[in-house]
VOPAGU-2260 file (C-alpha; in pm, 1 decimal, decimal comma):
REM VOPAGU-2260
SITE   aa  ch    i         X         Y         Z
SITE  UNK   A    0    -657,1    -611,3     988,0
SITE  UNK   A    1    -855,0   -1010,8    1012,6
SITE  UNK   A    2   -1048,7    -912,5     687,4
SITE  UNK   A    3    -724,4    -746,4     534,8
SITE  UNK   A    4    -486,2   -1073,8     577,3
SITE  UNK   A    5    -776,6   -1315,3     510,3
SITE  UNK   A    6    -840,7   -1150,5     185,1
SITE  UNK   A    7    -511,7   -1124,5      38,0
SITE  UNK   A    8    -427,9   -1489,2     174,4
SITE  UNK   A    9    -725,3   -1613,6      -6,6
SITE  UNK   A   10    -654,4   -1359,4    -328,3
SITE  UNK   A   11    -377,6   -1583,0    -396,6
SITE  UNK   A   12    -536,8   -1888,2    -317,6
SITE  UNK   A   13    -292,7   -1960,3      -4,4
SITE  UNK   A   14    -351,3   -2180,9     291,8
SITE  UNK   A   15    -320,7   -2066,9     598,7
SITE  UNK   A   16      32,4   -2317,9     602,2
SITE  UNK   A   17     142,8   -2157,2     335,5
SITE  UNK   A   18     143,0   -1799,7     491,2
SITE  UNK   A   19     330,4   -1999,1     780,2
SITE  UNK   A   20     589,8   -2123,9     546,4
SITE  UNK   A   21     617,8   -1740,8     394,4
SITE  UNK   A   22     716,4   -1630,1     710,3
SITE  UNK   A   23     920,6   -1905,0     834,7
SITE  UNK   A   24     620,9   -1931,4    1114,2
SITE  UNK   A   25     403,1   -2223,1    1299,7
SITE  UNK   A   26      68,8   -2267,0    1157,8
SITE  UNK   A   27     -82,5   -2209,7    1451,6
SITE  UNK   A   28      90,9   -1877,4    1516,5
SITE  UNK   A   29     -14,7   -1763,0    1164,0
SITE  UNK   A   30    -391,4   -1868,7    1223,2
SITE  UNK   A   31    -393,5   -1694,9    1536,6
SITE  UNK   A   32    -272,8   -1394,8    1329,5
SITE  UNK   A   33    -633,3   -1469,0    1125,5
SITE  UNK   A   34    -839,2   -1508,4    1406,6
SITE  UNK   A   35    -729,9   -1214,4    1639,2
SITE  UNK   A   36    -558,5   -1441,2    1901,9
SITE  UNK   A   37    -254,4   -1303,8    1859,2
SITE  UNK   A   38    -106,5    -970,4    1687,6
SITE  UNK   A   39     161,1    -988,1    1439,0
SITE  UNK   A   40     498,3    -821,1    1503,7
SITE  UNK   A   41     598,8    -613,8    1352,5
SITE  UNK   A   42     872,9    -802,1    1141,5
SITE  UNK   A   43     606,2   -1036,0    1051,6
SITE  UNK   A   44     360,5    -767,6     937,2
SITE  UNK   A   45     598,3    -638,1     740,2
SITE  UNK   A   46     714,0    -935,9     583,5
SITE  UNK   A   47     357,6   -1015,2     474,5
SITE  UNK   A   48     339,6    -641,6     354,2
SITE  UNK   A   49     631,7    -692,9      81,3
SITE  UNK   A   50     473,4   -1064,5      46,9
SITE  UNK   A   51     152,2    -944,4    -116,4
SITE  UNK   A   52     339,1    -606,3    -266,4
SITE  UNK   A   53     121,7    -358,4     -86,3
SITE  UNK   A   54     172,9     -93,1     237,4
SITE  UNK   A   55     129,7    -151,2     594,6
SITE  UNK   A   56    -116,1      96,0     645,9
SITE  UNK   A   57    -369,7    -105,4     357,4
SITE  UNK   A   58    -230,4    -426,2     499,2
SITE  UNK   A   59    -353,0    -300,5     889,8
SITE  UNK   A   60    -646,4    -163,4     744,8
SITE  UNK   A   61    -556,2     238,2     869,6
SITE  UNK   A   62    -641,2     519,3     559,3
SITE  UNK   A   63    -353,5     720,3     477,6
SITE  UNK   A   64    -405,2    1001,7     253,2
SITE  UNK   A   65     -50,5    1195,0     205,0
SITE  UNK   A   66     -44,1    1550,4      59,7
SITE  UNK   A   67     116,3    1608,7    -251,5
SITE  UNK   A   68     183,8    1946,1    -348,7
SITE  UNK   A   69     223,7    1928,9    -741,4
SITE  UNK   A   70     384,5    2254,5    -736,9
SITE  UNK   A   71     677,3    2142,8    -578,7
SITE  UNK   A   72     967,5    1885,6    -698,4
SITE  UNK   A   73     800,6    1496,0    -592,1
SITE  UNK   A   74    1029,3    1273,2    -422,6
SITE  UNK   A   75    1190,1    1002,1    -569,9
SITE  UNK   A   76     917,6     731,2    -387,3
SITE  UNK   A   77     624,4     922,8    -554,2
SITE  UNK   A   78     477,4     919,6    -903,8
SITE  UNK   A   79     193,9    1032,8   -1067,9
SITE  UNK   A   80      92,4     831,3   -1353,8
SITE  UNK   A   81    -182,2     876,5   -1660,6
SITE  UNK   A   82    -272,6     636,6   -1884,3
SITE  UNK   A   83      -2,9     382,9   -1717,0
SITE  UNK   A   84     259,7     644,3   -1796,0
SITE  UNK   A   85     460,7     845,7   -1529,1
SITE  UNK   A   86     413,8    1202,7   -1603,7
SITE  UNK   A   87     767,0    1402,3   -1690,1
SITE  UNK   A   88     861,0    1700,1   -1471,5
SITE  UNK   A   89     761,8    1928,7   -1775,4
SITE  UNK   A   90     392,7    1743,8   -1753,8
SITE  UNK   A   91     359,8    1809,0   -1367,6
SITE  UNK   A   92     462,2    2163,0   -1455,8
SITE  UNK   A   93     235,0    2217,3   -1705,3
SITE  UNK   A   94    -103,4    2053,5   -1473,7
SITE  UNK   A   95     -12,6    2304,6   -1187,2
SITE  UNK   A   96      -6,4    2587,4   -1447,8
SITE  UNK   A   97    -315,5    2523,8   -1617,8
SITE  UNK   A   98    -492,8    2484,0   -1230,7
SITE  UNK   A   99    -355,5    2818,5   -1126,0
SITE  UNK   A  100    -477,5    2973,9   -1454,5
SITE  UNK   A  101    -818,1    2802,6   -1424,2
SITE  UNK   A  102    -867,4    2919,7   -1052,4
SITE  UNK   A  103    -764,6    3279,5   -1129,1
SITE  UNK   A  104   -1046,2    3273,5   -1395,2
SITE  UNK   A  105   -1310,0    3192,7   -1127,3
């Protein structure tokens, strides 16, 4: 998680006071965050989450690989995108089609 907050910080070419002024923190409370003095709550973890638009599990460094069955209605805080597009239900029909036709021919 260090690496992780040090490299978005310094992404957006923020000072360590900066990130303290974000979340309404001491400096020293934020660069103890940096250093591995101290662990972030988890208020604070998520505030720096939304901050640099990204989840918590990327921001503490964990892998998180969900399952998403294509062959069944996505929810509404999943998309799957090609070419910067979101694909229409019709779309996601047709992929799951063309796989099961593709497998049976195997």
């Amino acid at each position: 998680m260090l690496d992780q907050l040090i490299a978005l910080r310094k992404k957006k070419k923020l000072t360590i006071q900066n990130m303290a002024d974000i979340l309404g923190i001491a400096k020293s409370t934020y660069a103890s965050y940096e250093t591995g003095y101290r662990q972030p709550p988890i208020d604070a973890l998520i505030k720096i989450a939304d901050f640099f638009k990204t989840s918590l599990d990327t921001l503490v460094d964990r892998p998180y690989k969900p399952n998403i069955h294509l062959d069944q209605p996505q929810e509404a805080n999943c998309c799957l995108i090609i070419d910067g597009e979101a694909l229409t239900e019709e779309e996601q029909k047709e992929i799951v089609a063309f796989i099961k036709v593709r497998r049976n021919l195997n």
